[in-house]
N, C-alpha and C positions, 0 to 999 in steps of 0.2 A: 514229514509227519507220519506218522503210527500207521498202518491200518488195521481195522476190524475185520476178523476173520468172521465173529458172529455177530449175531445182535439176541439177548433173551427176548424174546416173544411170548412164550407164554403166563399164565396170570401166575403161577408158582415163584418161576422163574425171575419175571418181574416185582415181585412183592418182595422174593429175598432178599435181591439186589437194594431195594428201599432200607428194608430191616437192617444190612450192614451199614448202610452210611449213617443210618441212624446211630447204631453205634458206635460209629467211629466221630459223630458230632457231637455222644455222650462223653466220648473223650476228651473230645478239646475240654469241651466245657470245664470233666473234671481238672485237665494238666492247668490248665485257665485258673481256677478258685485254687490249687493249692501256691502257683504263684503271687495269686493275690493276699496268701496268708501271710507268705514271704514278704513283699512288698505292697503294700497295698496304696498306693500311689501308680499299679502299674496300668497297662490301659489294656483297650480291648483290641487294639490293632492287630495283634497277634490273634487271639481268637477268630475273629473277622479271617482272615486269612487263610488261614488253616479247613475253617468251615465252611469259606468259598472254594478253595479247592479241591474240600472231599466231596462236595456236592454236584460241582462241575464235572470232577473226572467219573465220577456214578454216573449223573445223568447224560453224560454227552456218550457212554457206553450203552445207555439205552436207549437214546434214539426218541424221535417223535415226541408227543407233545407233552412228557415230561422234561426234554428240553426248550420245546417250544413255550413253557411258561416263564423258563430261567431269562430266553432272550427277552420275554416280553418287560421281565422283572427290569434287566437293564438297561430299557428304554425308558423306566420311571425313575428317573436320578433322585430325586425327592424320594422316594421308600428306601433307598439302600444303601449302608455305606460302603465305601472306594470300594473297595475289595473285593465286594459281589459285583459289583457295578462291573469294571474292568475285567473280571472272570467271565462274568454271565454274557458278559459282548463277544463274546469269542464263539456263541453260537452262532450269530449270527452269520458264520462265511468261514467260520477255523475249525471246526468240530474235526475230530477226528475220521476220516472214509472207510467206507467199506473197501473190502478187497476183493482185487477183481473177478475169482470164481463166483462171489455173493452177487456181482453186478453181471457174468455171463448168464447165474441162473433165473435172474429175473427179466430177462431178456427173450431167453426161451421158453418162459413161463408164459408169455405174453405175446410176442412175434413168432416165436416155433422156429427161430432164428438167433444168430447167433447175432450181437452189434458190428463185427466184420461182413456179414452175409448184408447187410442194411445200408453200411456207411462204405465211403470209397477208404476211408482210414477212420477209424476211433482211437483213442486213446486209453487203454485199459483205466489210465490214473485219475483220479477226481481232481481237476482244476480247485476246486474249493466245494465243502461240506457244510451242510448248517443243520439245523432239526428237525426235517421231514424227509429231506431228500438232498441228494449231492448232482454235483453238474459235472459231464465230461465233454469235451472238443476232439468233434468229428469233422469231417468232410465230405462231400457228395456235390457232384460236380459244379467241381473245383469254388463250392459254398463252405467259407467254415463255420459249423455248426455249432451250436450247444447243447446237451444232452440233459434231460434234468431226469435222474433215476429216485423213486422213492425208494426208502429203506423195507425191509421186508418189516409184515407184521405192524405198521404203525396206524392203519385203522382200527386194526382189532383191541388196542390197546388202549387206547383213549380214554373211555372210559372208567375203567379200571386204574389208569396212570392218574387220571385226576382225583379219583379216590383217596388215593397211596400220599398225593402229592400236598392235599388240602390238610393236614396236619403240621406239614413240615413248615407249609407258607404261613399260617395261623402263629406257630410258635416261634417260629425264628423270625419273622417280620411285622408283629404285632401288630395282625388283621383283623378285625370285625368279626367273629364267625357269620352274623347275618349275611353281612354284604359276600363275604367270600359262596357263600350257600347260594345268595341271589345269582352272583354272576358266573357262577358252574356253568348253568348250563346255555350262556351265551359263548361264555369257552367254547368247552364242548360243539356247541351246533358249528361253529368257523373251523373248527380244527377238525372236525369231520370234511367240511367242503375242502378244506385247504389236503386233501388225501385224496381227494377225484379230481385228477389231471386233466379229463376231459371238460368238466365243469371250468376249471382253469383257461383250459383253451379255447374254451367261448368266452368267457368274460374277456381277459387278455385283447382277443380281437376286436370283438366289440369298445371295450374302453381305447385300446391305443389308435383304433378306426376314428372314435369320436374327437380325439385329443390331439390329432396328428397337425390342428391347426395353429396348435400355443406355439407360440415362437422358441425356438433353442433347445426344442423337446426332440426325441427323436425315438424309435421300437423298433423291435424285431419283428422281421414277419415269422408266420410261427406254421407247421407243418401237419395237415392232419394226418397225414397217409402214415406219420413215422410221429404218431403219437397214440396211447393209449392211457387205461387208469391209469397206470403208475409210471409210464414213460412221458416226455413232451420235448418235443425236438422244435429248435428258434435258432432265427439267425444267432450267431456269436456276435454279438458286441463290444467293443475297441471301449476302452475307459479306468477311468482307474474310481478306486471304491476312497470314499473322504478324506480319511487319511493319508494316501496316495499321495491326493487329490493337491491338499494341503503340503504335500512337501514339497511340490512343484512351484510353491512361493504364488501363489498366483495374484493376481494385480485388483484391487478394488475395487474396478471396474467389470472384471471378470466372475469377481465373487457376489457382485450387483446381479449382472446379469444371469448368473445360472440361479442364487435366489428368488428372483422376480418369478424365471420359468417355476420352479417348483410351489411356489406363493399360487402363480396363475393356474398349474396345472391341479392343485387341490381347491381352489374356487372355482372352479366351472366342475369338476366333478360333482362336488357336496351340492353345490347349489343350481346348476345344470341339471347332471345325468340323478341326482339323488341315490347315487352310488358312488361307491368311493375306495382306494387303494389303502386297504386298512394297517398295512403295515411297514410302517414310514422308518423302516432303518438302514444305514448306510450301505451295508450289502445290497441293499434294490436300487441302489441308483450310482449310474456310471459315468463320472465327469470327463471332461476334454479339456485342452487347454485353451479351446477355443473360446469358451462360455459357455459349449452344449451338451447337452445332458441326455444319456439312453436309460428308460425306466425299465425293470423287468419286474418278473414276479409277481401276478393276476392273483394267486392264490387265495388273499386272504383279504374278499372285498365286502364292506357293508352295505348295503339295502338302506336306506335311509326311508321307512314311512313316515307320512304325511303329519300328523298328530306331534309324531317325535321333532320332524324337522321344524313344521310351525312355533311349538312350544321354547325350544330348546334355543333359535337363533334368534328369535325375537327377543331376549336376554343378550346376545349382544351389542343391541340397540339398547346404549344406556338410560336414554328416557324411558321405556318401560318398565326401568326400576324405579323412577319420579312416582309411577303409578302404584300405589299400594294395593289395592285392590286386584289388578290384574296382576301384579307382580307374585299376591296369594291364591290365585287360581292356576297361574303358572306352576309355583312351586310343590301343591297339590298334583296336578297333572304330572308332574318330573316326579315326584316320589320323595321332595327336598322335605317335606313336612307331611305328616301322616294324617289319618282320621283319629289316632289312639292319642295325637300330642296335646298334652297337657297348653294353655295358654302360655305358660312359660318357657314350655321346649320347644311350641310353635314359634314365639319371638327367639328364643337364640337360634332356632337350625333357619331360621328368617335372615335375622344378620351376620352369619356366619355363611352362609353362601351368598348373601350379597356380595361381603367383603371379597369371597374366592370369586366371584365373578367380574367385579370390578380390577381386582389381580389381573388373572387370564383372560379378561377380553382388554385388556389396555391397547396391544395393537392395533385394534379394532376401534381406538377410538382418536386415531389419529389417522391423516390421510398418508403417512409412512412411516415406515417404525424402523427404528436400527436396531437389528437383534443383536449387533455386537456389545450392546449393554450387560454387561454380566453384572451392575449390581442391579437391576430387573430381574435377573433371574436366579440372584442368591435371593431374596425378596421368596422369589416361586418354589425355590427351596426348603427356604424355612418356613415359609406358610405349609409346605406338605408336611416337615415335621410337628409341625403345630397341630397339625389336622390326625397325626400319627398317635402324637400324646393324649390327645382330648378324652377324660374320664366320659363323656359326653356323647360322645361318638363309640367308643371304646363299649361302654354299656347297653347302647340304644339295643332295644330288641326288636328291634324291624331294620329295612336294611335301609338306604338313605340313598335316593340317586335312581333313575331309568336305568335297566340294564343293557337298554339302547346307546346308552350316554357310555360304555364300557369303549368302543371303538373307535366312536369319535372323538372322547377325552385321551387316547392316546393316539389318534391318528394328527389329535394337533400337537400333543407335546411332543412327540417324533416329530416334527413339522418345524417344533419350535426351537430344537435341541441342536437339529440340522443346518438351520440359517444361523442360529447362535455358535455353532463350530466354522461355518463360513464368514461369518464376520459382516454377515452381509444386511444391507439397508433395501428394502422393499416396500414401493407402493403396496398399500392392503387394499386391494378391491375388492369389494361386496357388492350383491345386490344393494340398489337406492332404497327398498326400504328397510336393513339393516345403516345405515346413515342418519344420526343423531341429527336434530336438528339445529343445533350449534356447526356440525361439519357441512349443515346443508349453508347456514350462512357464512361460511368460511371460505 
């Protein structure tokens, strides 16, 4: 693969680089509509295409969390079609690396050392890239290690990248401006923490310390002496990333069991520690052929408060939908219906997240669930484009949803996306009083 000699950091610099993709996705568009004058039966496939990969090859050039939004885009397979989807995954663990003077001088920027003065061997090359930082394989006695280096410039930038960036997602993905506005600055706040390595390296410890008892799980130990902001040195861990994972044919049994471990290891956090590993994509987790599974990747954890959690899980305990009354002080408290809603927009955005909630807690209301159903989850697909179409949502001027609900509703469709590409069948444990009382007599 490529490497980057630089990365634009500055707000100039970065704003340019926006302004050209923009126009080169005024392009498609146009070469797009004079085909369709031509043919107009033709389709958007091609468009699609074209403006996934002039978006990709810009943003993966800039680094940080203007690509950190593209990864997050295709972990929502419901908002995008193929072509972003399949592009935008490429952040996750394919991005293009820096080159290795940009990786010595952040080295000495930081240790006053060079990574050969540190390690018994490094490896100049980045093992694999993603949107905040790339990883290299070291050694120090006779440990192979992994190196995880941030990109220069990707805190300072954040801000101003989500600026540059909330246009492009408005218009090419047909967002809410409300809701996009609301959850800015829950972005923002994570993608700031996920830039402080040392914050990382406490969570990290702390969570894989607490988890270290789920069966088939397994962590790195992680180093402080040879970690700073923007460095963080962990055992290297043996595994291969899903796809991999998947070509090793693995056995029903095997894909049971490392489901279960990832099922168990997001219940005892969410509903345990009231923290959580918020970013559930195949690059953070490293299977075996054994069944067992190494998690990495601390960076980007939720807090779950008290208020959010009570309100939020007691929904998927289906019997508190039986209750109308509480079911509408709930949905008040979530932000699912406002004080300005008219009685009429009060009952539809009432049945309208009943129904997405009765969708996405189905798991949950059974005592196991085979995520290998994929028509369940074209079901979960087309509910998001329905949810995409809606004059209704589309119009609303306020935004609709906790911006709390921003990491936990993708910390379980990552969740859900991962067992459904494993094929795999899982007890769902919850807490007993998440437990319907039909499953209680069952």
């Amino acid at each position: 693969m490529k490497e980057q000699n630089s990365i634009p950091t500055s707000k100039v610099a970065r704003a340019t680089k926006f302004v050209k993709t923009g126009v080169k996705i005024g392009g498609n568009y146009l070469k797009h509509n004079v085909k369709k004058m031509i043919d107009p039966n033709i389709s958007r496939d091609e468009l699609h295409q074209d403006n996934a990969t002039d978006i990709y090859s810009s943003l993966s050039e800039m680094k940080g969390s203007a690509l950190k939004v593209t990864q997050m885009l295709s972990m929502d397979k419901g908002m995008l079609p193929r072509a972003y989807r399949e592009k935008f995954a490429m952040s996750q663990y394919s991005a293009p690396p820096l080159s290795g003077p940009l990786v010595m001088k952040t080295f000495r920027k930081h240790f006053g050392k060079s990574p050969q003065e540190l390690y018994d061997t490094f490896d100049i090359n980045a093992s694999n890239a993603a949107s905040i930082g790339q990883v290299h394989k070291a050694t120090k006695n006779g440990k192979p290690l992994a190196v995880k280096v941030q990109y220069p410039g990707v805190s300072e930038s954040i801000g101003s990248d989500l600026k540059m960036i909330r246009p492009i997602a408005i218009a090419m993905f047909g967002l809410n401006e409300n809701d996009v506005d609301r959850y800015m600055g829950e972005v923002a706040e994570k993608l700031i923490e996920e830039t402080d390595y040392l914050l990382e390296l406490k969570r990290s410890v702390e969570i894989s310390e607490a988890c270290t008892h789920i069966d088939g799980l397994f962590f790195p130990k992680y180093y402080a002496e040879l970690s700073c902001e923007k460095i963080l040195t962990m055992d290297w861990l043996e595994g291969f990333h899903l796809n991999e994972f998947l070509k090793t044919n693995p056995s029903q049994e095997i894909r049971n069991k490392i489901g279960q471990a990832l099922w168990d290891f997001y219940d005892f956090q969410i509903h345990t520690l009231r923290k959580v590993h918020a970013d559930p994509h195949p690059g953070n987790f490293l299977m075996r052929e054994d069944g067992t599974m190494g998690i990495i990747d601390f960076g980007c954890i939720k807090v779950i408060n008290d208020e959010f959690y009570d309100n939020y899980f007691a929904l998927i305990n289906f019997d508190t939908l039986d209750d109308n009354d509480k079911t509408t002080r709930i949905f008040k408290t979530l932000d699912f219906i406002t004080k300005s809603d008219s009685e009429k927009e009060a009952k539809f955005f009432t049945e309208l997240f009943k129904e997405m909630i009765f969708l996405l807690g189905k798991p949950f209301a059974v005592e196991e669930f085979d995520f290998a159903d994929d028509e369940y989850f074209e079901s979960v697909y087309l509910y998001a484009e329905k949810l995409q179409n809606l004059d209704e949502l589309k119009s609303s001027k306020v935004a609709r949803g906790s911006q709390h609900g921003l990491y936990i509703n993708r910390t379980y469709f990552g969740l859900y996306s991962i067992l459904n590409e494993l094929k795999a069948k899982v007890t769902t444990t919850r807490p007993e009083w998440l437990r319907s009382n039909a499953l209680k007599v069952c």
